[in-house]
C-alpha positions in Angstrom: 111.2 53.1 117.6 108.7 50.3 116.7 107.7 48.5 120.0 105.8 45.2 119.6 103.1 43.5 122.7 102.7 40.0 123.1 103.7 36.6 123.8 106.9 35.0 122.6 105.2 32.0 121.8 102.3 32.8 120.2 101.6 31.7 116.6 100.8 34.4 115.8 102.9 36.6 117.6 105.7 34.4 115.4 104.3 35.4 112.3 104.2 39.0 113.0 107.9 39.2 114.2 108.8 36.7 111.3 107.6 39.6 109.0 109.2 42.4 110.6 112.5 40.5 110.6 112.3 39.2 107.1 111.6 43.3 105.9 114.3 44.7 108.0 111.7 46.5 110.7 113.5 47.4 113.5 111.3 47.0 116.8 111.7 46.1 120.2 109.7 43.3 121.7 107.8 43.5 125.0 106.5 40.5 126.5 103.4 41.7 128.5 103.2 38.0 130.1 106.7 38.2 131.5 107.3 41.8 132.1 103.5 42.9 132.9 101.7 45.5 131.3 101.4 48.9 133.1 97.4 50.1 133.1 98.5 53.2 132.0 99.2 51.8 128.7 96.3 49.4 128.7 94.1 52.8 129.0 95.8 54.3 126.3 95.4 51.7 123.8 91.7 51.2 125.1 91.3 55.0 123.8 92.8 54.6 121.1 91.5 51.2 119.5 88.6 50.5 121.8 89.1 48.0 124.6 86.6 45.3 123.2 89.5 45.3 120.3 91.9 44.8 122.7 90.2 41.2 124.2 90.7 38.5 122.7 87.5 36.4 123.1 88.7 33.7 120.9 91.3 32.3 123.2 91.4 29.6 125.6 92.0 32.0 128.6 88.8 34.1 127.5 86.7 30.5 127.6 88.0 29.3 131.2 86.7 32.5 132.8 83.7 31.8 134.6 80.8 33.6 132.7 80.5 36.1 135.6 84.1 37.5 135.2 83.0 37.4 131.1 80.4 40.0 131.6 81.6 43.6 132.2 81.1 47.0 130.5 83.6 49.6 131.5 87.1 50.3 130.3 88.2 49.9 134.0 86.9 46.6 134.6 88.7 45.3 131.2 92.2 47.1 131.8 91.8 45.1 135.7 91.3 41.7 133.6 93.7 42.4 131.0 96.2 42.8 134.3 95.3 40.4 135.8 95.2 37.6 132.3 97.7 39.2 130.3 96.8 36.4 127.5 93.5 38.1 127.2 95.7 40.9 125.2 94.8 40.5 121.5 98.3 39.3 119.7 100.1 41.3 118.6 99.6 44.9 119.2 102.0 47.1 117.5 103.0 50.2 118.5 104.6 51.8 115.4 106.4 55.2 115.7 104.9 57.6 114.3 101.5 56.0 113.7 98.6 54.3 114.9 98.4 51.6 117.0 97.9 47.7 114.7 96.1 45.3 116.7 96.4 41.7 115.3 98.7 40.8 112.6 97.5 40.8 108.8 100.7 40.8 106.0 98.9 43.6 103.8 97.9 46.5 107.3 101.8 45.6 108.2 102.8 46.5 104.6 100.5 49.4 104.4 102.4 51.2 107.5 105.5 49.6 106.0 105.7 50.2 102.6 109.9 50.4 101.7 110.0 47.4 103.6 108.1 45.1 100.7 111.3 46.3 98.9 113.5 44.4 100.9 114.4 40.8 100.5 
């Protein structure tokens, strides 16, 4: 099963789920601000993807944290901020089964993993 990270009302979040819906992808949707998000996981994807993938820099959350809380250089001390701001989480990550984990949402990576779903109207 296709499991989905982010939050509901993200625009970009809305563009991703938009495209699975539209192509027939089933997933299930996790909302990491609502229901938390485990370190566990957060650890996992760090190895997998790299955790400085994993923060999103570019969002307002990112800007309101005073510069010291900004400036860190362990895996550890990100997975305790994305806890902590759960809107840090780049949108959305993807967890497609079987495959690699998508961080972000781009049209053509989706369609690469999801080729018979371009077939679908």
């Amino acid at each position: 099963m296709n499991t989905i990270y982010g939050i509901k009302n993200c625009d970009t979040m809305k563009k991703a789920l938009q495209w699975l819906d539209g192509r027939g992808v089933s997933y299930t949707f996790h909302d990491y601000k609502k229901q938390g998000i485990d370190s566990a996981r957060l650890h996992a994807w760090s190895k997998a993807v790299g955790w400085k993938t994993l923060i999103n820099t570019k969002g307002t959350t990112w800007r309101k944290l005073p510069p010291e809380r900004q400036e860190f250089d362990t895996q550890s001390a990100a997975v305790q901020l994305m806890q902590e701001f759960p809107s840090l989480i780049r949108r959305p990550v993807l967890d497609p089964a079987p495959g690699p984990l998508l961080v972000g949402f781009a049209a053509n990576l989706y369609a690469s993993f999801y080729p018979q779903a371009e077939n679908t109207p």
